[in-house]
PyMOL Python script that loads the backbone (N, CA, C, O; Angstrom):
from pymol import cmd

cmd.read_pdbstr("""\
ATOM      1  N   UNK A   1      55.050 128.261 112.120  1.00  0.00           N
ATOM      2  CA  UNK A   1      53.943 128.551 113.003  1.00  0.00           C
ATOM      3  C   UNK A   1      53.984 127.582 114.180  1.00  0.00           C
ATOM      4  O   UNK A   1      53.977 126.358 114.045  1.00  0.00           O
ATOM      5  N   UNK A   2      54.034 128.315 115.500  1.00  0.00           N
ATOM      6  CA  UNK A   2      53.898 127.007 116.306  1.00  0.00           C
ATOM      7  C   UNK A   2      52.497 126.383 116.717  1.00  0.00           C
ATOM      8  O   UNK A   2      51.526 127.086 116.439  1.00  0.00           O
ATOM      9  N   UNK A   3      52.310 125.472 117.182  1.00  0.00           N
ATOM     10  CA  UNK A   3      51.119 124.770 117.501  1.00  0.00           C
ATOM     11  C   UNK A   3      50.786 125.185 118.586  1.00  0.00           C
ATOM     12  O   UNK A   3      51.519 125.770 119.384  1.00  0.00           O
ATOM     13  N   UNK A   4      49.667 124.928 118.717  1.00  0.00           N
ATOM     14  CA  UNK A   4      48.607 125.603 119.685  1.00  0.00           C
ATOM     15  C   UNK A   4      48.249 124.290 120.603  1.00  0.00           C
ATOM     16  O   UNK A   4      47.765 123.209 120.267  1.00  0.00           O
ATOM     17  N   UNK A   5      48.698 124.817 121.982  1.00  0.00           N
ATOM     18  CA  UNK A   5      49.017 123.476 123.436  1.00  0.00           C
ATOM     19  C   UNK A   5      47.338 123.478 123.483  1.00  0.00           C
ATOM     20  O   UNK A   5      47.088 122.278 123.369  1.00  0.00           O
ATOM     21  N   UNK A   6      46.348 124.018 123.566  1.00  0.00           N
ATOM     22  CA  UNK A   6      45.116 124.254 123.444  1.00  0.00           C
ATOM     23  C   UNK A   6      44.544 124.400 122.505  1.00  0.00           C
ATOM     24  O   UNK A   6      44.821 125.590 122.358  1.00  0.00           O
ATOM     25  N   UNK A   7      44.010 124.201 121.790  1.00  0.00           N
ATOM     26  CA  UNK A   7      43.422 124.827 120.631  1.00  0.00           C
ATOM     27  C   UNK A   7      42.005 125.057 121.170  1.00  0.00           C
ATOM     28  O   UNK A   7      41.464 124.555 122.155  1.00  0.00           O
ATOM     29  N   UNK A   8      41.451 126.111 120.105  1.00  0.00           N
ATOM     30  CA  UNK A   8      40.061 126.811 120.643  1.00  0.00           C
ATOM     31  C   UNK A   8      38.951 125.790 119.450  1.00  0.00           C
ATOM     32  O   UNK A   8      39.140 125.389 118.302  1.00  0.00           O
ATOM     33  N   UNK A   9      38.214 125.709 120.062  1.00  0.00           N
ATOM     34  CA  UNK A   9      36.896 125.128 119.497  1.00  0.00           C
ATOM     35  C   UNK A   9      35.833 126.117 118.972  1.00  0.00           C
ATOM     36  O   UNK A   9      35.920 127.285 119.349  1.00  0.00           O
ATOM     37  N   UNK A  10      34.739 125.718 118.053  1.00  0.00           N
ATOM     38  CA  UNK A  10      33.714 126.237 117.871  1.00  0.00           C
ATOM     39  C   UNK A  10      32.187 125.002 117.841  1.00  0.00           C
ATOM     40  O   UNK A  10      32.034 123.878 117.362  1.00  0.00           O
ATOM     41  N   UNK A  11      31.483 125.746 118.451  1.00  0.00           N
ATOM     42  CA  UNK A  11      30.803 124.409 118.239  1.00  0.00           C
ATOM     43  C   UNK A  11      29.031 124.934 118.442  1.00  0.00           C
ATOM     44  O   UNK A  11      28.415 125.341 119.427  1.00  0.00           O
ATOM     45  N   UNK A  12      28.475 124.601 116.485  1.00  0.00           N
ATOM     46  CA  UNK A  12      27.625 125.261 115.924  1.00  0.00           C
ATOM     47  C   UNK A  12      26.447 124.348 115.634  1.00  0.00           C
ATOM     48  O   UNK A  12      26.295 123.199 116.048  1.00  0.00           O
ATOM     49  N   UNK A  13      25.675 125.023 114.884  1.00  0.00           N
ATOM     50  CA  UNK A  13      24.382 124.327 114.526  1.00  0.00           C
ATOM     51  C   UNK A  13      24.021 123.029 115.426  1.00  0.00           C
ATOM     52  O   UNK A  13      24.022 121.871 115.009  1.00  0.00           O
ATOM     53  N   UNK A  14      23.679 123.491 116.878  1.00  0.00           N
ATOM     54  CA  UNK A  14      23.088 122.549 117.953  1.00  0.00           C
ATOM     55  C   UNK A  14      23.855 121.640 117.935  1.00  0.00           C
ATOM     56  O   UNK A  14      23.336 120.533 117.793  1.00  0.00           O
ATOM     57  N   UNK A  15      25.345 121.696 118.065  1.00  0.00           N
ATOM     58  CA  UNK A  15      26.204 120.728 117.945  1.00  0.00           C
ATOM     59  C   UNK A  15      26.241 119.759 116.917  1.00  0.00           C
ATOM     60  O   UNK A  15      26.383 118.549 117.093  1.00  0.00           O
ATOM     61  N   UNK A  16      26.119 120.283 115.945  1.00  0.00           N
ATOM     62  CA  UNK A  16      26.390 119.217 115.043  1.00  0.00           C
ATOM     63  C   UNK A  16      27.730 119.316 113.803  1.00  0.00           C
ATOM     64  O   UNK A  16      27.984 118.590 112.842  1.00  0.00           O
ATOM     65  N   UNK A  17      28.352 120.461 114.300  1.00  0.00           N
ATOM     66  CA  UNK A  17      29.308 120.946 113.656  1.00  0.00           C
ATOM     67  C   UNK A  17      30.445 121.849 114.884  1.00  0.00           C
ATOM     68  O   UNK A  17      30.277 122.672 115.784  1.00  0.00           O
ATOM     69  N   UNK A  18      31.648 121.099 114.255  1.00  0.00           N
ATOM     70  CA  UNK A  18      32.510 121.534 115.697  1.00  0.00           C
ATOM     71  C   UNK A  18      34.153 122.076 114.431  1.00  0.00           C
ATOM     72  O   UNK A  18      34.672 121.261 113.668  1.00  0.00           O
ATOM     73  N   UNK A  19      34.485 123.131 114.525  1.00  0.00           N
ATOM     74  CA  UNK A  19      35.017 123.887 113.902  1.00  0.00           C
ATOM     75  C   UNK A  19      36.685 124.343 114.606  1.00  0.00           C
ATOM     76  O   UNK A  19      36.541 125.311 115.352  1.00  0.00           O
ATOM     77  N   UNK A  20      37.936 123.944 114.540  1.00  0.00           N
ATOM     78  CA  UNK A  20      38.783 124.436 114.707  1.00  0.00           C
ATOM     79  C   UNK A  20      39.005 125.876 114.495  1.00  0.00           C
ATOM     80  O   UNK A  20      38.537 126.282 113.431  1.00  0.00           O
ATOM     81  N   UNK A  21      39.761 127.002 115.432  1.00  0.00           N
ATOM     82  CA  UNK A  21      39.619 128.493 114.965  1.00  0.00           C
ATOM     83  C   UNK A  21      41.290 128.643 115.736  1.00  0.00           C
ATOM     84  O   UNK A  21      41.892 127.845 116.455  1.00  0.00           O
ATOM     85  N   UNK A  22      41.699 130.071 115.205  1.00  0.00           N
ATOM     86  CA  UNK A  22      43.037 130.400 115.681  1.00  0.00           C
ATOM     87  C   UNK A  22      43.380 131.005 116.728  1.00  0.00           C
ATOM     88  O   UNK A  22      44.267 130.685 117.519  1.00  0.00           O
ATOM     89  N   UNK A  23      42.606 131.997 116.761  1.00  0.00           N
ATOM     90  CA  UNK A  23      42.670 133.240 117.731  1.00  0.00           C
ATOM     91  C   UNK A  23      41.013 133.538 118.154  1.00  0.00           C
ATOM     92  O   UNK A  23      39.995 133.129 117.597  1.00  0.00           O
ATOM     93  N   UNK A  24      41.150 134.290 119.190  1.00  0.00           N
ATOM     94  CA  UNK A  24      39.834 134.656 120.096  1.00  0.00           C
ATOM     95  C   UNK A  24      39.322 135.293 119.203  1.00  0.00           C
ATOM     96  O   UNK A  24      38.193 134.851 118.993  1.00  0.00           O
ATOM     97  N   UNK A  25      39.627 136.294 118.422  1.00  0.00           N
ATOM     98  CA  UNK A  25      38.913 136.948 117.592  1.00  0.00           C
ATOM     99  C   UNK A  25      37.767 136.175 116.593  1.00  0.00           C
ATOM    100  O   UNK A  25      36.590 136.482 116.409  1.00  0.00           O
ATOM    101  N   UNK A  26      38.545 135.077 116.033  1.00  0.00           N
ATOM    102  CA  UNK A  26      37.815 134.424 114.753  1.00  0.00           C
ATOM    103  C   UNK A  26      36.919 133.598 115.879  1.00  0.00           C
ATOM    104  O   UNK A  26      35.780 133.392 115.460  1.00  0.00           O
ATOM    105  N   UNK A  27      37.121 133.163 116.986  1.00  0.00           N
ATOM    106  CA  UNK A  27      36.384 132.181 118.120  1.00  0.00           C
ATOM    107  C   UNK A  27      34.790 133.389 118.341  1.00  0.00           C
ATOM    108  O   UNK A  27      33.666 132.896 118.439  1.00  0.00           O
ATOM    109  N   UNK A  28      34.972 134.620 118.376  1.00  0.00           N
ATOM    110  CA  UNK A  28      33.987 135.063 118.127  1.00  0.00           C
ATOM    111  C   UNK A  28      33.122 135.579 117.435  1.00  0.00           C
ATOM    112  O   UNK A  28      31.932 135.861 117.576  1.00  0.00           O
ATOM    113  N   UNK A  29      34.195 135.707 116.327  1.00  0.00           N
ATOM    114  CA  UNK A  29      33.254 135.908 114.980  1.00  0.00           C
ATOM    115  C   UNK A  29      32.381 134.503 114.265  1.00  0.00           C
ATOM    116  O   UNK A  29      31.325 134.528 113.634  1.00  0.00           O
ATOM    117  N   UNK A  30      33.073 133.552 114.552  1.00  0.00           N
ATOM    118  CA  UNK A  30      32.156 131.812 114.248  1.00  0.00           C
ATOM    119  C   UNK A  30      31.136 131.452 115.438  1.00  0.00           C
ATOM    120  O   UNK A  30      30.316 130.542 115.312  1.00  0.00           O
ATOM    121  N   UNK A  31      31.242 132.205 116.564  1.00  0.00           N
ATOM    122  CA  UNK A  31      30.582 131.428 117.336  1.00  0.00           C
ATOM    123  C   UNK A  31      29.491 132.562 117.639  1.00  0.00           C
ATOM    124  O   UNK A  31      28.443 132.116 118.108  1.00  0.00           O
ATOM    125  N   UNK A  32      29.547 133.894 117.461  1.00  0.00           N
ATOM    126  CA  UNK A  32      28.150 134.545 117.041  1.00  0.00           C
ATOM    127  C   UNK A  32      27.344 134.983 115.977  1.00  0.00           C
ATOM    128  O   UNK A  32      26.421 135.789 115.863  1.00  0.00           O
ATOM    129  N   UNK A  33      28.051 134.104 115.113  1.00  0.00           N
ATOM    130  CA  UNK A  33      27.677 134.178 113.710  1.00  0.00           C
ATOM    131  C   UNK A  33      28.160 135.897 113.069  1.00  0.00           C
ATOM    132  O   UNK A  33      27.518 136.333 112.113  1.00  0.00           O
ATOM    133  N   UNK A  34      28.958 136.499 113.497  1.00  0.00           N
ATOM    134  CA  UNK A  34      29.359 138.136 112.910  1.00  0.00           C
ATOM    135  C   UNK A  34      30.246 138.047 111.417  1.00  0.00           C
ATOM    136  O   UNK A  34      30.974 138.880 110.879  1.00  0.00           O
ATOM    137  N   UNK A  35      29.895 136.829 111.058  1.00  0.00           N
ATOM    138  CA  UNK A  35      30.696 136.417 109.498  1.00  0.00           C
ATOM    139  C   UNK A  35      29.486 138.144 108.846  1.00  0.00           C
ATOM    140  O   UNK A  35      29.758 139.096 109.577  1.00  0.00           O
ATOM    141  N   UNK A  36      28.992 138.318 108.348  1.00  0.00           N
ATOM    142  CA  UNK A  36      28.075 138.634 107.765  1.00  0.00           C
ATOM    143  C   UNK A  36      28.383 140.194 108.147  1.00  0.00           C
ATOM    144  O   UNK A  36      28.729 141.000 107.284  1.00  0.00           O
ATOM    145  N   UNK A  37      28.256 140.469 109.243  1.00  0.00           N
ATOM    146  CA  UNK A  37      28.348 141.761 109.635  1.00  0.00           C
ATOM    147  C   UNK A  37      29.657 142.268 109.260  1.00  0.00           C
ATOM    148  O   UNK A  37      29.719 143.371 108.716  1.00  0.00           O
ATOM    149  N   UNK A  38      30.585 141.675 109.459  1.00  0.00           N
ATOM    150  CA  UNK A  38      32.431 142.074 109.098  1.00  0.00           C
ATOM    151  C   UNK A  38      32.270 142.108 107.642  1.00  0.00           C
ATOM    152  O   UNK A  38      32.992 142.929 107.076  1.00  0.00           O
ATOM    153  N   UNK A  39      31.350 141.280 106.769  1.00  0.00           N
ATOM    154  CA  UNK A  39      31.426 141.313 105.224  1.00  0.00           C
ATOM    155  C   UNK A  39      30.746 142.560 105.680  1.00  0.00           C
ATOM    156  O   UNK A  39      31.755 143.156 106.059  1.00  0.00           O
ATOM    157  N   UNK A  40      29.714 143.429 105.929  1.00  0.00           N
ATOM    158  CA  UNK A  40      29.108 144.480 105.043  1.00  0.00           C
ATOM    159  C   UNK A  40      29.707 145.812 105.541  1.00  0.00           C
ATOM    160  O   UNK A  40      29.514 146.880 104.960  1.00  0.00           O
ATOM    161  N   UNK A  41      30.440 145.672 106.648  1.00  0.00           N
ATOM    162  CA  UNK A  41      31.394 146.495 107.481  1.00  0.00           C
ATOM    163  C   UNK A  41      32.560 146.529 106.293  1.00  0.00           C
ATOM    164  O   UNK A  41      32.952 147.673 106.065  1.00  0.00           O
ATOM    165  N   UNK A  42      33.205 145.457 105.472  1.00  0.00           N
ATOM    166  CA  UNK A  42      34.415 145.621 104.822  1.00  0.00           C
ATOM    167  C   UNK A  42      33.675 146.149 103.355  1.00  0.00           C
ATOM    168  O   UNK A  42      34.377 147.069 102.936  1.00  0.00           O
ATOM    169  N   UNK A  43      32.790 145.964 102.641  1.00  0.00           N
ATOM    170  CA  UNK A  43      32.184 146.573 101.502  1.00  0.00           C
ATOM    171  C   UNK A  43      31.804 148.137 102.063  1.00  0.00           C
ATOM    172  O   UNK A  43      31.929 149.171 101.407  1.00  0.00           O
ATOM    173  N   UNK A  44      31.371 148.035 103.272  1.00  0.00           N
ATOM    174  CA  UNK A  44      31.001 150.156 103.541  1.00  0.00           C
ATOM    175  C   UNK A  44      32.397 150.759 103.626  1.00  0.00           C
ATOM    176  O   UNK A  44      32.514 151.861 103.089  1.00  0.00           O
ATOM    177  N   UNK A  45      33.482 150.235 104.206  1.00  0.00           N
ATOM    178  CA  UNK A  45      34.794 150.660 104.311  1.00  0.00           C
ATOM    179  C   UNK A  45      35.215 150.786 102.732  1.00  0.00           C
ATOM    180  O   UNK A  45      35.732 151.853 102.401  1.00  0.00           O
ATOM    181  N   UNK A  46      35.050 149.878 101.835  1.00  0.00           N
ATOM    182  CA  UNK A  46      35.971 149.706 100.734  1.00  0.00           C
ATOM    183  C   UNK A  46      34.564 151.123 100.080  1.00  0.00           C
ATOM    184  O   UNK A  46      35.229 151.998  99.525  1.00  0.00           O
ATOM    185  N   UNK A  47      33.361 151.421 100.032  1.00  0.00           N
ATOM    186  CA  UNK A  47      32.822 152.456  99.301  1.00  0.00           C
ATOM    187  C   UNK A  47      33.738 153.774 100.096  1.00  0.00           C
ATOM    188  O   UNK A  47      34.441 154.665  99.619  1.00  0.00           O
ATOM    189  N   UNK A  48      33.432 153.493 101.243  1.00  0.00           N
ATOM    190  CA  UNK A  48      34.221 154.851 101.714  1.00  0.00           C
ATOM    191  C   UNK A  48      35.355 155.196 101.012  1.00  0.00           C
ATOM    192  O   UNK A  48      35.433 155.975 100.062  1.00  0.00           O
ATOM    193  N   UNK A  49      36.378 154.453 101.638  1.00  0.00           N
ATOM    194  CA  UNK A  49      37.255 155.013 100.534  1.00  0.00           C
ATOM    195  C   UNK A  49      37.175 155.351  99.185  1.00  0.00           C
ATOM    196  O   UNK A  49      37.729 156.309  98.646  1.00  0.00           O
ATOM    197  N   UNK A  50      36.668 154.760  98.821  1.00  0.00           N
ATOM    198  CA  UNK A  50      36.322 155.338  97.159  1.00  0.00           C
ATOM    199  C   UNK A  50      35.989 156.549  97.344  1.00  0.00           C
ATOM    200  O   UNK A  50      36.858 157.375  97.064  1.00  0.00           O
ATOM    201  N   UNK A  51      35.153 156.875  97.671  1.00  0.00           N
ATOM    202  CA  UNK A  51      34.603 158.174  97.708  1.00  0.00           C
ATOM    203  C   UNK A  51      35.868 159.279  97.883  1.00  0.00           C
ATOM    204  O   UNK A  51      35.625 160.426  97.506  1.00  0.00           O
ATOM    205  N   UNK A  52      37.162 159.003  98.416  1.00  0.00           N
ATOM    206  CA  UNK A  52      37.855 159.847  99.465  1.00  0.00           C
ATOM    207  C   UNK A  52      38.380 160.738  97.916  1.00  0.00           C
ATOM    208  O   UNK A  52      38.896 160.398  96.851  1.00  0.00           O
ATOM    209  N   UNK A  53      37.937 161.940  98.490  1.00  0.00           N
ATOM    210  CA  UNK A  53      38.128 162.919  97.224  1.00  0.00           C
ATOM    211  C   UNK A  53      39.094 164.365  97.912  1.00  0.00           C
ATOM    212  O   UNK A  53      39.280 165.427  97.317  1.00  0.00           O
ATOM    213  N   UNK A  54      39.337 164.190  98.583  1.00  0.00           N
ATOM    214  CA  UNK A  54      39.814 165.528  99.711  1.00  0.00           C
ATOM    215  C   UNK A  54      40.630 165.290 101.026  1.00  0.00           C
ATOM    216  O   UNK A  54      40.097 164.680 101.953  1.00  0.00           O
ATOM    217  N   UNK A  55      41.952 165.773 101.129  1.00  0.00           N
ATOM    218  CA  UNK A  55      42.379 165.118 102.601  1.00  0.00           C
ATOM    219  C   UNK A  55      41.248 165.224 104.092  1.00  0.00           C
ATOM    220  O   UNK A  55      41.118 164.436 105.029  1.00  0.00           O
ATOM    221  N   UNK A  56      40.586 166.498 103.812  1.00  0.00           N
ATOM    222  CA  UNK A  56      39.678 166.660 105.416  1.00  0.00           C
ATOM    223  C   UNK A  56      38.798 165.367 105.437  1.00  0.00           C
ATOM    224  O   UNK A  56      38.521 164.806 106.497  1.00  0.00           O
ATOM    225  N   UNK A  57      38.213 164.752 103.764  1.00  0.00           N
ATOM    226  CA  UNK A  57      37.069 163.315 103.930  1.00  0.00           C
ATOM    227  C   UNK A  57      38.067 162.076 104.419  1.00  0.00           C
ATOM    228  O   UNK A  57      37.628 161.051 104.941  1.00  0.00           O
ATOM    229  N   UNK A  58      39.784 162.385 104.115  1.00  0.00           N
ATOM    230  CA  UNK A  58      40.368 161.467 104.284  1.00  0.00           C
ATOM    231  C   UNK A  58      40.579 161.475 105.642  1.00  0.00           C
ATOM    232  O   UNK A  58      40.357 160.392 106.184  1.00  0.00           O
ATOM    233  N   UNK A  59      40.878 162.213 106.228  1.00  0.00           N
ATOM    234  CA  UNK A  59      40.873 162.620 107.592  1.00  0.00           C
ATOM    235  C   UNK A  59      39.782 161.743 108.421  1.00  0.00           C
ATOM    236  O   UNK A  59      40.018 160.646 108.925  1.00  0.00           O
ATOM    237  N   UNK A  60      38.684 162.359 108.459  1.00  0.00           N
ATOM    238  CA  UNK A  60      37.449 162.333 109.167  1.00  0.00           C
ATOM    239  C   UNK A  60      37.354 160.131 108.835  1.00  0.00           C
ATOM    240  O   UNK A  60      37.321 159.500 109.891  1.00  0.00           O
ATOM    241  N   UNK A  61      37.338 159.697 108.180  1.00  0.00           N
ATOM    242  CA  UNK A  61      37.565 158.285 107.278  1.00  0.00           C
ATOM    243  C   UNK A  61      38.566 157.466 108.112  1.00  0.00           C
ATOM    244  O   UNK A  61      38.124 156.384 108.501  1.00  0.00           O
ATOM    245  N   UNK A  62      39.706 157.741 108.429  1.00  0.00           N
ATOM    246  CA  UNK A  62      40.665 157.758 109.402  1.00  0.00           C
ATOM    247  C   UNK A  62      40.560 157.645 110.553  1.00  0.00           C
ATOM    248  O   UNK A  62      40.810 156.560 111.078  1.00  0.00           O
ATOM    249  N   UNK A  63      40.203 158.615 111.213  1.00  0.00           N
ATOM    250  CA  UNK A  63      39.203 158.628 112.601  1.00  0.00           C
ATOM    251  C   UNK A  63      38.160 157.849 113.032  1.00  0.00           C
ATOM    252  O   UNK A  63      37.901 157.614 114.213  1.00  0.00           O
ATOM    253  N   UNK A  64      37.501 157.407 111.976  1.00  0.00           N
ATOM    254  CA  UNK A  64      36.076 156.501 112.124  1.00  0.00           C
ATOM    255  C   UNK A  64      36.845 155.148 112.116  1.00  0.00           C
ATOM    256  O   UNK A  64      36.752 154.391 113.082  1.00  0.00           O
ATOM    257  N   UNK A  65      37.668 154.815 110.938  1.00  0.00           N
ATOM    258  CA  UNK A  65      38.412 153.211 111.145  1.00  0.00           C
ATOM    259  C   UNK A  65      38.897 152.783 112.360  1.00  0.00           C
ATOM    260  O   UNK A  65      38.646 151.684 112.856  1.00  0.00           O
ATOM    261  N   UNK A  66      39.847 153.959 113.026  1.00  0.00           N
ATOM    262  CA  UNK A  66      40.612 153.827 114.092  1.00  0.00           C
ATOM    263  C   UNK A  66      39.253 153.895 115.223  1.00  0.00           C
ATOM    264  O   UNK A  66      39.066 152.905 115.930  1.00  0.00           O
ATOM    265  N   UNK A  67      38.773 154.522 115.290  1.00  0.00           N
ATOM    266  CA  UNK A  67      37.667 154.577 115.966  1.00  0.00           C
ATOM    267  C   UNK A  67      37.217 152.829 115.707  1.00  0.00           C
ATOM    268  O   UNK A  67      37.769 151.950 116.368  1.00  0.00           O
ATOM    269  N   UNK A  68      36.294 152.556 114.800  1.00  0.00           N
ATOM    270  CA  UNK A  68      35.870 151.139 114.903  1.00  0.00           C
ATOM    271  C   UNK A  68      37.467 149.669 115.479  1.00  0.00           C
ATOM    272  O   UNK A  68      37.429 148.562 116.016  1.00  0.00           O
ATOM    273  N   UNK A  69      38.322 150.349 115.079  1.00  0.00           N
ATOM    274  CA  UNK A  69      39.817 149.351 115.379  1.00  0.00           C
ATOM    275  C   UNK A  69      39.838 148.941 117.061  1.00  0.00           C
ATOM    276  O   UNK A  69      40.221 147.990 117.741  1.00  0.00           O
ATOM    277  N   UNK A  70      39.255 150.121 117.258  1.00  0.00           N
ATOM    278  CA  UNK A  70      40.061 150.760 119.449  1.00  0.00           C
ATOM    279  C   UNK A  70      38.730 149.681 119.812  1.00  0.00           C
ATOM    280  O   UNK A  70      38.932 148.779 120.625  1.00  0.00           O
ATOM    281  N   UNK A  71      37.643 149.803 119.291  1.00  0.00           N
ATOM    282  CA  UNK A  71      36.519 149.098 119.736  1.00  0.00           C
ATOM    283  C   UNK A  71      36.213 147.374 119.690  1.00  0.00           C
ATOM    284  O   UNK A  71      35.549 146.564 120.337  1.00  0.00           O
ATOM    285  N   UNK A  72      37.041 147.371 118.623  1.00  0.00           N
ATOM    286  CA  UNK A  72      37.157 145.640 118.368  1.00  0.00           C
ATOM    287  C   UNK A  72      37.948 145.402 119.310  1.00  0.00           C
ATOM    288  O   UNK A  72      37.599 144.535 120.112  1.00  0.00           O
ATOM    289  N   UNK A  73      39.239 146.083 119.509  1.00  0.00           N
ATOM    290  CA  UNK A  73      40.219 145.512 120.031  1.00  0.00           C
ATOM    291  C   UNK A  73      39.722 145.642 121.648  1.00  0.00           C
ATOM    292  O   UNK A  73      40.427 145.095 122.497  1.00  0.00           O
ATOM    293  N   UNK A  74      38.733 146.234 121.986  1.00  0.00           N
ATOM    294  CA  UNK A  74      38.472 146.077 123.366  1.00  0.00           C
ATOM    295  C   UNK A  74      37.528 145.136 123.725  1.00  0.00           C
ATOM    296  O   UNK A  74      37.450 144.733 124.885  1.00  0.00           O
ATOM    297  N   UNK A  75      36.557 144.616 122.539  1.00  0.00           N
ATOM    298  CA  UNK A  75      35.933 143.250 122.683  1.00  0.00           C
ATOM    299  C   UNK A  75      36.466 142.138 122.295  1.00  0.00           C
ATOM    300  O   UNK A  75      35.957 141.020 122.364  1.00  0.00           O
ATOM    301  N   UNK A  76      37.825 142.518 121.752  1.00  0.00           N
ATOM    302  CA  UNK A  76      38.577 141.299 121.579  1.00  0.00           C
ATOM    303  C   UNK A  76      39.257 140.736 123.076  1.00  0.00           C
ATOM    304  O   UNK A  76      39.284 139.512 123.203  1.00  0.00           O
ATOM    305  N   UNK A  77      39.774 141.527 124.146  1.00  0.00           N
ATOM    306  CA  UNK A  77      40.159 142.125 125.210  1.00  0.00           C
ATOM    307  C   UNK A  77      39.398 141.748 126.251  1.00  0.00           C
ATOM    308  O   UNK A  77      39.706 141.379 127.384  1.00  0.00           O
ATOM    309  N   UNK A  78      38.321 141.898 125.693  1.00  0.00           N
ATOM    310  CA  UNK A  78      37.664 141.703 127.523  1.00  0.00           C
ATOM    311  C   UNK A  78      36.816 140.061 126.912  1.00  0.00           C
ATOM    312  O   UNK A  78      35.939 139.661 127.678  1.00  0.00           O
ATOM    313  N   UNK A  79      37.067 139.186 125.630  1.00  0.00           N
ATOM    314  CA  UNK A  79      36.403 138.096 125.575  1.00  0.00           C
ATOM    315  C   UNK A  79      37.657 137.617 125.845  1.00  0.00           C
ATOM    316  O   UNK A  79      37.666 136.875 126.828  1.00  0.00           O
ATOM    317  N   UNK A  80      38.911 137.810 125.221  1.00  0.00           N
ATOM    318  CA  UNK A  80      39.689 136.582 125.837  1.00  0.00           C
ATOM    319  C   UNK A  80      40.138 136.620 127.281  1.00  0.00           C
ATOM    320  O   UNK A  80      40.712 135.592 127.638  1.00  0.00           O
ATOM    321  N   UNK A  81      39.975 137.827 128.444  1.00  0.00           N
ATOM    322  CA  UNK A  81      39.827 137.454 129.778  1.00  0.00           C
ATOM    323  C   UNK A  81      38.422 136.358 130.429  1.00  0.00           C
ATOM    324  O   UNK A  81      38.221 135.759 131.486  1.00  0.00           O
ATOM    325  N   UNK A  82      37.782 136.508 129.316  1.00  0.00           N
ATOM    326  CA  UNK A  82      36.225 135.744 130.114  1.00  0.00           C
ATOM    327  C   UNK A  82      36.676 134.144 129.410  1.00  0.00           C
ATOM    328  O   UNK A  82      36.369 133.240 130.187  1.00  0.00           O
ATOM    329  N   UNK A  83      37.276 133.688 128.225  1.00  0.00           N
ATOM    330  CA  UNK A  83      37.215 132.738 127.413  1.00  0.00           C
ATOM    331  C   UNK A  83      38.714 132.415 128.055  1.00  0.00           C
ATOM    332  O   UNK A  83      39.361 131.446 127.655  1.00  0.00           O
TER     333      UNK A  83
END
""", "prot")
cmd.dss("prot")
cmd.show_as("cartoon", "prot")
cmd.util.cbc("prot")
cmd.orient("prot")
């Protein structure tokens, strides 16, 4: 792994906690607190699938992931031009 000439910071609870992170992504998931939301986002994903009983539910299941994927990746996108 190479080292990071910069490394990204986090820096929480009114400064009293300052947090090394890897990538822009995790820089915004620690620094708006979205820990919580990605957990109940990955438990509704993991029921979904369960459920998948039929290629058309598998289908439609498919579409919605990729759908939520295109959307991260464009707020991943337009924070590391601003950051």
């Amino acid at each position: 792994m190479a080292t990071i000439k910069n490394p990204l910071y986090v820096v929480t609870n009114e400064g009293r906690d300052v947090e090394g992170v890897a990538t822009y992504l995790e820089l915004l998931v620690k620094k708006f607190g979205l820990q919580p939301f990605l957990d109940i986002m990955d438990s509704m994903i993991a029921m979904l699938t369960n459920q998948v009983g039929n290629y058309g539910f598998f289908i439609a299941l498919q579409k919605f992931i990729d759908h939520m994927a295109a959307q991260i990746e464009k707020v991943v996108e337009f924070a590391s031009r601003i950051i």
